[in-house]
C-alpha positions, 0 to 999 in steps of 0.5 A: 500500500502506498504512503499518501502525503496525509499519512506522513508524520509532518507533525513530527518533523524535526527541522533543526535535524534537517538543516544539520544533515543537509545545510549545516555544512553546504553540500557541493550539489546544493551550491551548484543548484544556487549556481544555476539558479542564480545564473537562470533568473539572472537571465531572465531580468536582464532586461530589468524587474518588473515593478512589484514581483511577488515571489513564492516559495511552495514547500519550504521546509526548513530550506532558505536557500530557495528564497534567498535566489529571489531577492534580489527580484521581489517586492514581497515574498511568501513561504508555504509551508505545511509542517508546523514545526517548519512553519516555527522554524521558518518564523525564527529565521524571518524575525528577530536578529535574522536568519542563521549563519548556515545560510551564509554559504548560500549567499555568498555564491548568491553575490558572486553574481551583480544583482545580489551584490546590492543586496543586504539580505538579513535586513531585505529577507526579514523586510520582504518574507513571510511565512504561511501555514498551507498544503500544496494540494489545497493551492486552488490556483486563484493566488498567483505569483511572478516568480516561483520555487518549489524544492523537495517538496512534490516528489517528497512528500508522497509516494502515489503518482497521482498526487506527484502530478497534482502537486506540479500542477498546483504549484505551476498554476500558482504561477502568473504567464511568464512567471521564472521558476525553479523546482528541484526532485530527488532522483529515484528516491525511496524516502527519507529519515529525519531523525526518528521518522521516516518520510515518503517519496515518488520516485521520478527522473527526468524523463518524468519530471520533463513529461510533469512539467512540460504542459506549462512551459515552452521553456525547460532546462533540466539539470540531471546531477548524480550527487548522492546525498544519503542512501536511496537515491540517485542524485538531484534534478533542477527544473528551471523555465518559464510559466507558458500560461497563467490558465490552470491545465484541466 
């Protein structure tokens, strides 16, 4: 029988144990993502930024990154999230005296690149983000934004395709037409651990992950990078294009 993204254990998940496993100390794989997606949604304001881009980041968790690389970009931005602990934790890190130090590394491949380089992030993230208790598969597609990621989060949250599915489409008709976007899946994962608990997930490659997204593009770069993080998975996969259509796909 298959794990469906409400018989996870999302009130017990422990966000400081997932940052120390994952961003505590930067993986390779994760700097090359920023790389990448610093560079993309360079590209796609070279001509300049739109007056009052509103930016999203769908499925949070206790990842920052994501939402630093649209900075530079955004009048305001929005972090959905649906684990109450990640929703705490994501609280701490846009109040008060800012975000962690662990985002730091983050950053400062952020900057190498101009746009960021103005950017004075502590003070800008804590003006311009805010957090909001939501699950993805409730996103009816009436709020939309000019810029959106969404990492880890539809191929992790679930294992039935169905839901996999749902969760793409929910998240690109979150997106205005036009709207960059940036979403990353674990490669034939078969679930993950944090600390005491065991998480679901959708095993997908790019082949998959092409055919998801496909029908709300007409521009798609896909990443395939074999870095293995843990065991029970093949690598990481970096999605990045642009919002074809703000019309929700039946």
């Amino acid at each position: 029988m298959m794990d469906r993204n409400a018989d996870a254990p999302w009130s017990q998940f422990d966000p400081e144990v997932y940052v120390d496993l994952n961003y505590r100390t930067p993986l390779e794989v994760d700097l090359l993502i920023v790389r990448l997606m610093r560079d993309y949604f360079s590209r796609c304001f070279e001509q300049g930024v739109p007056p009052a881009v509103r930016g999203v980041d769908v499925g949070a968790g206790a990842n920052l990154y994501p939402a630093l690389s649209m900075l530079p970009w955004c009048e305001k931005i929005l972090l959905l999230e649906y684990a109450t602990p990640n929703v705490e934790y994501l609280e701490t890190q846009t109040s008060g005296g800012g975000y962690d130090t662990a985002w730091d590394a983050f950053w400062d491949v952020l900057s190498e690149a101009p746009a960021y380089r103005d950017v004075e992030p502590r003070s800008r993230f804590g003006e311009i983000v805010r957090v909001e208790r939501a699950n993805l598969l409730d996103l009816d597609g009436q709020r939309r934004w000019d810029i959106g990621t969404m990492f880890f989060v539809a191929d992790s949250m679930s294992e039935c395709p169905d839901e996999f599915r749902r969760g793409v489409e929910c998240f690109m008709d979150a997106l205005n037409e036009g709207a960059p976007f940036a979403a990353a899946f674990m490669k034939e994962s078969l679930g993950y651990q944090v600390g005491a608990h065991r998480y679901p997930a959708y095993r997908v490659n790019a082949d998959r992950i092409r055919e998801s997204l496909e029908p709300f593009t007409g521009e798609l770069e896909i990443h395939d990078m074999d870095h293995m993080v843990r065991p029970g998975h093949e690598g990481m996969i970096l999605a990045l294009g642009r919002r074809n259509s703000a019309i929700a796909t039946p």
